[in-house]
N, C-alpha and C positions, 0 to 999 in steps of 0.2 A: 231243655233244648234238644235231646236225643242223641248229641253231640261229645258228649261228657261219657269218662269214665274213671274208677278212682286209679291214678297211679300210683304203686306202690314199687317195694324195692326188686320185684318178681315181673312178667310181662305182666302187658296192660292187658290181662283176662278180665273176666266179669268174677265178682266175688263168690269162691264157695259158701254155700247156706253152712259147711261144718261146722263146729265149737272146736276148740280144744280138744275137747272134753269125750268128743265122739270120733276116734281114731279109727276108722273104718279100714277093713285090709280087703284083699280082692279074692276072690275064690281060689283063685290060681295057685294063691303064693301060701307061702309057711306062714305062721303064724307070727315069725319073728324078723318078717320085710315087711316093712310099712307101706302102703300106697303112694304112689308118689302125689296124689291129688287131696292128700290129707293133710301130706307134710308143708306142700302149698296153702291148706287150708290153714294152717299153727302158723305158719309165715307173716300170713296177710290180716289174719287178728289178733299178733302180737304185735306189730309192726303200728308206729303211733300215725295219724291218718295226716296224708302228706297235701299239697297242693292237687287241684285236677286238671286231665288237660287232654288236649281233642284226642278220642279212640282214632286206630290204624285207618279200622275204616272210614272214617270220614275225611281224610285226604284232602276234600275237594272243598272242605268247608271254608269259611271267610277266615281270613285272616286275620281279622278284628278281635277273634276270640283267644287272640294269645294274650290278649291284655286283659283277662278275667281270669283267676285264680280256682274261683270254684261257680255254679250257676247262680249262688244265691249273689253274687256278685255284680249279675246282669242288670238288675233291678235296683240298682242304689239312688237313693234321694237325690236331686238335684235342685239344688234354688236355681230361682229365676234369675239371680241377681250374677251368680254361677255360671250359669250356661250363658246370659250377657258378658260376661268378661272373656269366657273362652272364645266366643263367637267373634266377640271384636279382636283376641289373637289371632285367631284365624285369618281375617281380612287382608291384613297389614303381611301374614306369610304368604297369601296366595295370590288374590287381585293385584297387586299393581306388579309381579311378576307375569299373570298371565295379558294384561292390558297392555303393558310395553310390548311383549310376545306377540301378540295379536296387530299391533300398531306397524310392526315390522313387515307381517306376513303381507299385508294389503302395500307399503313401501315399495316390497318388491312385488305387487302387479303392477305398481306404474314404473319401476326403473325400465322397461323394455318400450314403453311412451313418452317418457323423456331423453332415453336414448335416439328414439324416433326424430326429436325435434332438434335435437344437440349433434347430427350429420351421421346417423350409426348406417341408415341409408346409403350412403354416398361413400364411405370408406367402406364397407364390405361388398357393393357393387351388389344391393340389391333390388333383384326385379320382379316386375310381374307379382306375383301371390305370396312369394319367400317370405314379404315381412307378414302376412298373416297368417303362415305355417309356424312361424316362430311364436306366435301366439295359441296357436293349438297344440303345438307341440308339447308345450309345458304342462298341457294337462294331460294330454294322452299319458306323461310319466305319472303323473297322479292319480290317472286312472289304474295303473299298470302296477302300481304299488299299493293302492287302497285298501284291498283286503291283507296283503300280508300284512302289512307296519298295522292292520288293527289286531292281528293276532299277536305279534311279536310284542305292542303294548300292553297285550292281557298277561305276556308270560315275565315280562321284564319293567323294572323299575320305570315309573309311568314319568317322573319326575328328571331322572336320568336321561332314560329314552328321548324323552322331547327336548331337552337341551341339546343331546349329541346331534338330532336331527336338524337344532336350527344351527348349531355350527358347521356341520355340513352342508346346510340349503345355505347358508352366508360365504363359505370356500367356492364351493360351485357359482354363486354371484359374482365373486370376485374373478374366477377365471373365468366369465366372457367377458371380460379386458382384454385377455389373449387371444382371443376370436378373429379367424382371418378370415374367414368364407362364412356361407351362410349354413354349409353341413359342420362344422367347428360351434358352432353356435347353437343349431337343432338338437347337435347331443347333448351341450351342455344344460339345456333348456329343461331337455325332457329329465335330466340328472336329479338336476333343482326341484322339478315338480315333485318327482318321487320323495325329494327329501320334507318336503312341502306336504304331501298326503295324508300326515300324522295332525296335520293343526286341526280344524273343525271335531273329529271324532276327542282327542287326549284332552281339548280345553273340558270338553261336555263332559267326558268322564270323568276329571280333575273336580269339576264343579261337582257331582251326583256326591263325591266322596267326603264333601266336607259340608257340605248343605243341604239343610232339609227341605222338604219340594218347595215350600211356601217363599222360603228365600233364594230359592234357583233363579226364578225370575230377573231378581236384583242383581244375583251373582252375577249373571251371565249377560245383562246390559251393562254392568259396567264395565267389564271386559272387552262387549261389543263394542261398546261405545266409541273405543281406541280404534277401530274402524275407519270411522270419518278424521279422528285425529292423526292417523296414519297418512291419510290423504293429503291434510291440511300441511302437515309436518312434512309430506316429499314435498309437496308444492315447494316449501322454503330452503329449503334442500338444493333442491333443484335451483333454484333461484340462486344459490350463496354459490353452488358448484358451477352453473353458469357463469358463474363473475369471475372465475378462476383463467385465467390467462397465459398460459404456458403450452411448453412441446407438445402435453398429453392433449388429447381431444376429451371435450367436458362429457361426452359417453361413457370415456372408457375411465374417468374418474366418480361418473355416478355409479360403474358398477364398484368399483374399487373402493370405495367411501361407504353406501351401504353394506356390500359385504363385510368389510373388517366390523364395522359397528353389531353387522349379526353375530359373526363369531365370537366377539367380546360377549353377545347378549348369551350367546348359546353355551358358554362357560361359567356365565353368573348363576343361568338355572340351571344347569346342572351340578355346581357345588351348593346353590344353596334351597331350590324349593322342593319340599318335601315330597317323598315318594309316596304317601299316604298317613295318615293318623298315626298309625300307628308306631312309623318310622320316624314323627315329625322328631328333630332333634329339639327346635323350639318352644316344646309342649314339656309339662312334667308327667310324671305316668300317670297320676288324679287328670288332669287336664287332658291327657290322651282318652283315656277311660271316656269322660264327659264327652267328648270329642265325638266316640263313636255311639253313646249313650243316647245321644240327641237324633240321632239319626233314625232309630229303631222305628216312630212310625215310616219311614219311605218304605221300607219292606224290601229292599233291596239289598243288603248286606254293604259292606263298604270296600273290600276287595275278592277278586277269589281268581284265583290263578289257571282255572280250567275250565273247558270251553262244553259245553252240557247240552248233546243233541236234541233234548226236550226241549228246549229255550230256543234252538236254533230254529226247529219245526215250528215252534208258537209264535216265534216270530211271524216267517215268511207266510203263517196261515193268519196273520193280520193285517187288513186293511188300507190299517193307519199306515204302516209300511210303506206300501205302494202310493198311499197318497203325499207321502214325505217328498216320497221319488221321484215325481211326477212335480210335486212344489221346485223342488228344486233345480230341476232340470228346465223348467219354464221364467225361472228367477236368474239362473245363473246363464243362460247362452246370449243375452242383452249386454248381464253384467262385463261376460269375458269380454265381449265384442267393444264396448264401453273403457271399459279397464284400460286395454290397451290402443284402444284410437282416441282418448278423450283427448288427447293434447293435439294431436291433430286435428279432432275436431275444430277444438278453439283455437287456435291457429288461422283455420280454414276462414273466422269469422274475421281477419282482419288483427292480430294481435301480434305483435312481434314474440321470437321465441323467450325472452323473460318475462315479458308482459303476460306470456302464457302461461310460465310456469305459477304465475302470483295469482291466476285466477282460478289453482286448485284450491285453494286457497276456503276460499266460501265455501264450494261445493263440497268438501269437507267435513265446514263445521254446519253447514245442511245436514249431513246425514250425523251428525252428532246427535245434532237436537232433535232430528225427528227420531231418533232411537229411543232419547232422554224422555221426550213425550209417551211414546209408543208404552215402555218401560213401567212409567210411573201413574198412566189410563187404565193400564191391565190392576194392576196391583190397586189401585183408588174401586175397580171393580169387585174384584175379587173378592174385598173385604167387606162388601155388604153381600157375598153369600153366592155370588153369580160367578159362572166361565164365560169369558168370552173371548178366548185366546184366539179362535179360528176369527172372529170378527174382525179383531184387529189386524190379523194378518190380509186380510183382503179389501180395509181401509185403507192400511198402510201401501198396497200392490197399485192404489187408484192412478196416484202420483205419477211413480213408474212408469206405470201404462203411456198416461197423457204424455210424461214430457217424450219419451218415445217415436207416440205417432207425431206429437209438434216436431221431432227432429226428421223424420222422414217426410214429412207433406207440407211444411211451411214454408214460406217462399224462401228462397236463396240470399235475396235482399234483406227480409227479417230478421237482422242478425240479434237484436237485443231479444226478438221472441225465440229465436233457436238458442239465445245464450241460457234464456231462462226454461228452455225444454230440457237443455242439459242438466241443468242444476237439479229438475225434477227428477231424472233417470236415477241419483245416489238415493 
């Protein structure tokens, strides 16, 4: 591996060629002071040969390789039968930590559209464009934090880190309950985003770390997947915290109710989803070993703590990059727009405000299934031998598009056809 050097009881040098046998002295000296690079040589081959383990200089290397003992160790047998039992441990520690995770983060895009319908309007006395600065505002924190929290993820516990962040983006939820005005509110927004900017990047790296590419796919639909059920799930939410009838205003109880349940969620993963393979507490050390064994075709290592300006330059001198960029800047300024006016929207169609909240409901588990679908098309392709990832991605954009322009240009009257332009937009 290049990586390897033998330790011994002396520093980690590379081994003298000496013997015993050939005590070499130096020009300099008497005859009766030995070299000191001999006496290290008698050292390191009488010395019985110990475990090996990464030279000084490789620093930078993965992390992965503290759980091999020596190189011949890299290469060990694995049944299939093996690497199935480990793979379904794996599942069961990470998916339905990162799916509930992910169910939340889409929760709180719509607590600020149920707040909308439930009078957050009316008691903070807002006007004019306020309420859709508080919708951009949340991301301009997200924007504003996005590159640090992805560095601060490479240097620190990846497992940790995302827990501490969603109990803090769940506190920050909780205190715009306190919110008097609509600047009390903007900060707290932009607060939340930031702590919010770790989700997309930590879930993708979580997944690279414990799946080989072939089952990325899967991993990461069904984690998506909690997407739409996150939707479906405020929908009812919303609905039960509606029917709550007391002093508080049902606003300042949908932040107060989501939030505690993040910070509850933000403490579960941070005592218990594993920081990496290698740290899994879950795992035995044979099982960790397998763990990162299976991984070796991706070619990507499975952790490494430092940021390597080769990578950074090959990046930004690729493409695909840019066309990421570009995807997702053309996907998500509908979405935000969507996110937070959909209850208004439906409203708008004649719906009272529970009747609204019930008809997140479908739209929801719409985008479950067209995920489910998407998910298990690519993967049914894949296996006779073909890519067609970019395909489906711009099958699946068709939707979108249409219900879109049906909600912009269809008559006002057409509420069943605008109800169902909406439902195409998830």
């Amino acid at each position: 591996m290049g990586l390897f050097k033998r330790s011994t009881g002396a520093a980690p040098d590379t081994i003298s060629p000496h013997t015993p046998n050939s005590q070499s002295t130096s020009p300099t000296r008497s005859n009766d002071e030995k070299d000191p690079e001999a006496i290290h040589s008698e050292h390191t081959t009488s010395a019985p040969q110990s475990k090996w383990k990464l030279s000084a200089k490789s620093g930078d290397g993965d992390v992965a390789m503290a759980l091999f003992g020596s190189p011949d160790e890299l290469h060990e047998p694995i049944s299939h039968e093996e690497e199935r039992r480990v793979k379904r441990k794996i599942d069961w520690m990470i998916l339905p930590y990162l799916a509930v995770c992910y169910a939340f983060f889409y929760i709180d895009k719509t607590t600020l559209s149920y707040a909308a319908i439930f009078g957050i309007r009316e008691d903070l006395n807002l006007v004019g464009t306020e309420y859709s600065w508080l919708s951009s505002i949340f991301y301009f924190g997200f924007l504003a934090w996005a590159f640090p929290t992805n560095f601060l993820m490479q240097r620190l516990p990846i497992g940790k880190y995302l827990g501490f962040n969603i109990f803090l983006w769940g506190a920050f939820l909780m205190l715009q309950a306190s919110a008097k005005n609509f600047t009390q509110l903007a900060v707290l927004r932009a607060f939340a985003g930031a702590a919010e900017a770790c989700s997309d990047p930590s879930f993708m790296l979580i997944t690279s770390m414990w799946y080989k590419r072939n089952e990325q796919p899967r991993a990461m639909g069904t984690w998506y997947v909690a997407n739409g059920a996150g939707i479906a799930l405020g929908g009812l939410l919303g609905y039960g915290i509606g029917n709550i009838h007391g002093a508080v205003p049902s606003w300042k109880l949908e932040f107060v109710i989501i939030g505690a349940l993040c910070c509850v969620w933000g403490v579960v993963m941070f005592i218990f989803l594993p920081d990496s393979p290698v740290t899994a507490k879950g795992l035995s050390h044979r099982e960790k070993r397998v763990a990162v064994e299976r991984l070796r075709g991706n070619q990507t290592g499975v952790e490494n703590k430092h940021l390597k300006g080769y990578q950074v330059k090959e990046a930004f001198c690729d493409i695909k990059l840019y066309l990421f960029y570009i995807l997702g800047v053309v996907c998500n300024v509908p979405n935000g727009g969507i996110s937070n006016f959909g209850t208004i929207i439906i409203k708008g169609f004649g719906f009272s405000t529970l009747e609204t909240t019930l008809m997140q409901i479908p739209y929801g588990a719409i985008i479950a299934i067209s995920i489910l679908i998407c998910v298990f098309a690519n993967e049914y392709v894949e296996k006779s031998g073909r890519q067609a990832r970019t395909w489906f991605i711009l099958l699946f954009l068709c939707p979108n598009i249409a219900g879109s322009f049906g909600l912009a240009f269809l008559d006002a009257n057409n509420k069943a056809g605008r109800l169902t332009c909406y439902y195409l937009t998830g």
